[in-house]
TIMI-89321 format. One record per residue (C-alpha): residue in one letter; x, z, y. Coordinates in steps of 0.001 Angstrom, whole numbers. Each point is the difference from the previous one (the first is absolute). Layout:
<pts>
{'a' {X Z Y}};
...
</pts>
This chain:
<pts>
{'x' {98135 126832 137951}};
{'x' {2145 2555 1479}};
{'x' {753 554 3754}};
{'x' {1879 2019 1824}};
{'x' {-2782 2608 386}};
{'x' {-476 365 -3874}};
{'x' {-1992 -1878 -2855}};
{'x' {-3050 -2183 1337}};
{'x' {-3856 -280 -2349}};
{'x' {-2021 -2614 1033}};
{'x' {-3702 972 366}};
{'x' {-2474 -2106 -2250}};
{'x' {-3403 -986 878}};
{'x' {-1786 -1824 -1995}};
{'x' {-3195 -2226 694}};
{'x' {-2477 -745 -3118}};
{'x' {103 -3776 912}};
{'x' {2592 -2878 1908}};
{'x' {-2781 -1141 2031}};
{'x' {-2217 1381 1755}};
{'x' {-3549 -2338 259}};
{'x' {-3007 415 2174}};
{'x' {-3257 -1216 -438}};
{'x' {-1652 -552 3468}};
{'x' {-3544 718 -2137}};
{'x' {1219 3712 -892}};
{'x' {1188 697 3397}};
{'x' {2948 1930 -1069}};
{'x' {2479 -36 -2827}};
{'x' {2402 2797 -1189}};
{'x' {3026 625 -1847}};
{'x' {1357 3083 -2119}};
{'x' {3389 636 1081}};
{'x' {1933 2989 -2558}};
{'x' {3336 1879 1141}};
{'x' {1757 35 -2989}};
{'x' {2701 2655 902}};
{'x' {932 3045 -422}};
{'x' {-647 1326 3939}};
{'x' {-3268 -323 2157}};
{'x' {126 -3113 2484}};
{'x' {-1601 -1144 3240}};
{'x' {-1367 -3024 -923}};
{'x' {-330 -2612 3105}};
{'x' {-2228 -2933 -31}};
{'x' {97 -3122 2206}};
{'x' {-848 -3233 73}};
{'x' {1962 -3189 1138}};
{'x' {-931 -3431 1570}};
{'x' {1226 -3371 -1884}};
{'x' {1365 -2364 2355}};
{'x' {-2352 -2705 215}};
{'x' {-3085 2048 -792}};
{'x' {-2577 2216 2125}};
{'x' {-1660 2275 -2641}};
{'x' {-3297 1762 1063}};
{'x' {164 3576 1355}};
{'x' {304 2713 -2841}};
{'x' {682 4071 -89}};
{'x' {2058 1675 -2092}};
{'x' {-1292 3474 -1529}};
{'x' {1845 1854 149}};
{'x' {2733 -1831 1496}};
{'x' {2234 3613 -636}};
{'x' {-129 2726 -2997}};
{'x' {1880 1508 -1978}};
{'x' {403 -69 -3593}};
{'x' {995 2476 -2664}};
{'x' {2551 -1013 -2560}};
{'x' {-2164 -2129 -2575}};
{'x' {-2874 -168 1634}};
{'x' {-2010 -2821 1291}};
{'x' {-1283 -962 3462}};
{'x' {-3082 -2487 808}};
{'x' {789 -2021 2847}};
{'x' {-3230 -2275 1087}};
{'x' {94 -2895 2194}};
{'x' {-2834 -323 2391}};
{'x' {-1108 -3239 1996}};
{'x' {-1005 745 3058}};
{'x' {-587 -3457 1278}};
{'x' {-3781 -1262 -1331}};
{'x' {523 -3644 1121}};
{'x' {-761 -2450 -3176}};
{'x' {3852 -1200 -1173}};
{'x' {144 -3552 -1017}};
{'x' {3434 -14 -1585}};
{'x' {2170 2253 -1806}};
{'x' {2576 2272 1766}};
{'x' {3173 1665 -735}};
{'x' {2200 2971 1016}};
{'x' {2067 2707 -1378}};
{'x' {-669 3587 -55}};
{'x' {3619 2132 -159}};
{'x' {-365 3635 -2095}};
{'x' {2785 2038 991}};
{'x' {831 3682 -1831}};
{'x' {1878 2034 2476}};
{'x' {1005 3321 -1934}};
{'x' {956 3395 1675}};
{'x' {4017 568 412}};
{'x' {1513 2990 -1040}};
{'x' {2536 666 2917}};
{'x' {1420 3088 -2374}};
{'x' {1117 -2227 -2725}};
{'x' {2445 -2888 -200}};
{'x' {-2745 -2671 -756}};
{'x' {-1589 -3072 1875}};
{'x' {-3652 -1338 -930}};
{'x' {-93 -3287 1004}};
{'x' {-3793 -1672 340}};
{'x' {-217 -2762 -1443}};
{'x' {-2970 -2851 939}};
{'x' {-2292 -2226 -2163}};
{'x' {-1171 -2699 1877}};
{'x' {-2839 -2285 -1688}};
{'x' {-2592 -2653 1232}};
{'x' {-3183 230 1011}};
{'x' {-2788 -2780 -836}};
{'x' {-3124 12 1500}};
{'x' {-2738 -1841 -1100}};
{'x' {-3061 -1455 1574}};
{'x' {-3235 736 -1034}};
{'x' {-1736 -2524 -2210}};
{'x' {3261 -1830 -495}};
{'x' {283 -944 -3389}};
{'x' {3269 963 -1585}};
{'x' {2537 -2679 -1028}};
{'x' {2420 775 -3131}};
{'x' {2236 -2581 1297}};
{'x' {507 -464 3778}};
{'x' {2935 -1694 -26}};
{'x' {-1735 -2883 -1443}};
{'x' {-1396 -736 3172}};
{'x' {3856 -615 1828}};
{'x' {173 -3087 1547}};
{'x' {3989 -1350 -361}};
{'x' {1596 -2592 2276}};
{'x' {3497 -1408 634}};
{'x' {1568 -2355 2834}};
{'x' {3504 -763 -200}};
{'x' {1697 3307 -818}};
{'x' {-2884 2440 1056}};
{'x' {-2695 1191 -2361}};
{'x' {-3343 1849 1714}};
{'x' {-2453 2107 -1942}};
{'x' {-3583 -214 1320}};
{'x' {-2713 2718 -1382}};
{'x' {-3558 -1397 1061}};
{'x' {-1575 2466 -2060}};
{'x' {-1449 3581 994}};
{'x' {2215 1700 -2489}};
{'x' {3189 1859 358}};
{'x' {2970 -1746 -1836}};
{'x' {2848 2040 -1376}};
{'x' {2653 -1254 -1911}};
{'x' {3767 -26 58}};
{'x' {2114 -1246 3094}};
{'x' {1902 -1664 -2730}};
{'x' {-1253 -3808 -450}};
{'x' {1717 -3009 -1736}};
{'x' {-420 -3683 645}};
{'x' {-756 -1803 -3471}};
{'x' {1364 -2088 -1300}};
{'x' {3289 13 1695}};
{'x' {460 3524 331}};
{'x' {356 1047 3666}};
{'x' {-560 3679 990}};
{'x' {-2108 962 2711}};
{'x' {-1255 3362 1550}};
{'x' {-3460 536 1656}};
{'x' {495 2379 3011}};
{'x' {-2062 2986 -1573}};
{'x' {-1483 786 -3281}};
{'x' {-3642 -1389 758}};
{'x' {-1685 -2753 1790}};
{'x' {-3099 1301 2125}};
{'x' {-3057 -1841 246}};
{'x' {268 -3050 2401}};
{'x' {3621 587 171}};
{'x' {2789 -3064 140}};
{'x' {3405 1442 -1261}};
{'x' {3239 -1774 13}};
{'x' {2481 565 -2885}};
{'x' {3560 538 519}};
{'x' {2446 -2903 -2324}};
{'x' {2571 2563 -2146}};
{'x' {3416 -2191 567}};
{'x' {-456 -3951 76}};
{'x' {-2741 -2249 -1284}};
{'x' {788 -952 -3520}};
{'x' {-13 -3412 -1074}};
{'x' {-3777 -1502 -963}};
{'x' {-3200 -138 1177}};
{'x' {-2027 3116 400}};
{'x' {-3613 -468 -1689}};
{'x' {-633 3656 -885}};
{'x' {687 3500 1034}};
{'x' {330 3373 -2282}};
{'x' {-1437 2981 1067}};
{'x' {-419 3320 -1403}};
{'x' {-2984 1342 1058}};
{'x' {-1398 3699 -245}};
{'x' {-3535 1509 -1073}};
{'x' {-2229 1668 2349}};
{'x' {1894 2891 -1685}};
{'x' {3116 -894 660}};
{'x' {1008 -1024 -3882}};
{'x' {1959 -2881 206}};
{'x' {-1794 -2755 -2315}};
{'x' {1758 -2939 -1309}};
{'x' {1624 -2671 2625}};
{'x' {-2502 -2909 1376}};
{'x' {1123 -3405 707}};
{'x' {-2170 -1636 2758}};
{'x' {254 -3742 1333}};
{'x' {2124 -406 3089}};
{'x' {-1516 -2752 2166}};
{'x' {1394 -2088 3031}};
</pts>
């Protein structure tokens, strides 16, 4: 990119996993986060709410440090808040590289921010391969709700067809929480047919996407 102060290098830090998970039986997770250029970098840690969601009380340690070019920084999670949890919860934690600048040369850094979830798991909870499994899908007239009466966080894509006639819809955010009702969103009109079935595209407590799912939609 070039500006009108000289040539701009984005900053890379890089974070040994896209998600971030927390078992509420270890207390504390962590997360190896590597500057992979050439310069040292302050690396900044924070964590974000989810809309929708009230995640227990962690720390950050250390929530700032710097990091010399290729080396790695352990960032650990700690819950401060003993109370037993009964569902899942989710938020995001933001890493942000901010290099040094150079006023004597004719060269921006620019930091540049990874922002991944956060899943935190109760303690004794058994873990479920397939959450989404557990959706609940209705439609009335042109409105389809998604119902998750399960104590697992659903992710998938906001990207969700009708079947069969082939309607697009979009859920309002890339996961359903537990207990949540969400309305999707109709993508242009209602396409002739009745709509028995929607396709989703769910995602691994990783994050890997894993083949679509067709679930029945009720009235």
């Amino acid at each position: 990119m070039l500006l009108t102060s000289g040539l701009s290098h984005a900053t890379g830090v890089v974070p040994d996993s896209s998600v971030l998970i927390i078992e509420q039986s270890d207390g504390e997770g962590g997360m190896n986060v590597k500057n992979s250029d050439s310069w040292p970098v302050l690396l900044l840690t924070t964590l974000k709410p989810v809309a929708g969601d009230t995640p227990p009380q962690m720390v950050v340690t250390p929530p700032a440090a710097r990091v010399e070019p290729g080396k790695n920084q352990h960032v650990r999670f700690i819950l401060t808040d003993k109370t037993p949890l009964k569902t899942e919860h989710l938020e995001r934690v933001i890493f942000e590289g901010v290099p040094p600048q150079n006023k004597d040369q004719n060269v921006v850094r620019m930091s540049i921010r990874q922002n991944l979830p956060v899943l935190i798991r109760p303690a004794g909870l058994a873990k479920e391969p397939e959450p989404w499994k557990h959706l609940v899908w209705t439609i009335s007239g042109d409105e389809i709700q998604a119902t998750n009466p399960s104590p697992y966080v659903v992710r998938l894509s906001q990207d969700v067809k009708s079947l069969p006639d082939q309607t697009s819809w979009l859920l309002p955010d890339a996961f359903v929480l537990p207990g949540q009702t969400v309305k999707l969103k109709i993508q242009g009109p209602k396409k002739t047919g009745i709509s028995s079935q929607v396709r989703i595209s769910p995602a691994s407590a990783w994050g890997y996407t894993v083949n679509s799912y067709d679930a029945a939609l009720t009235r």
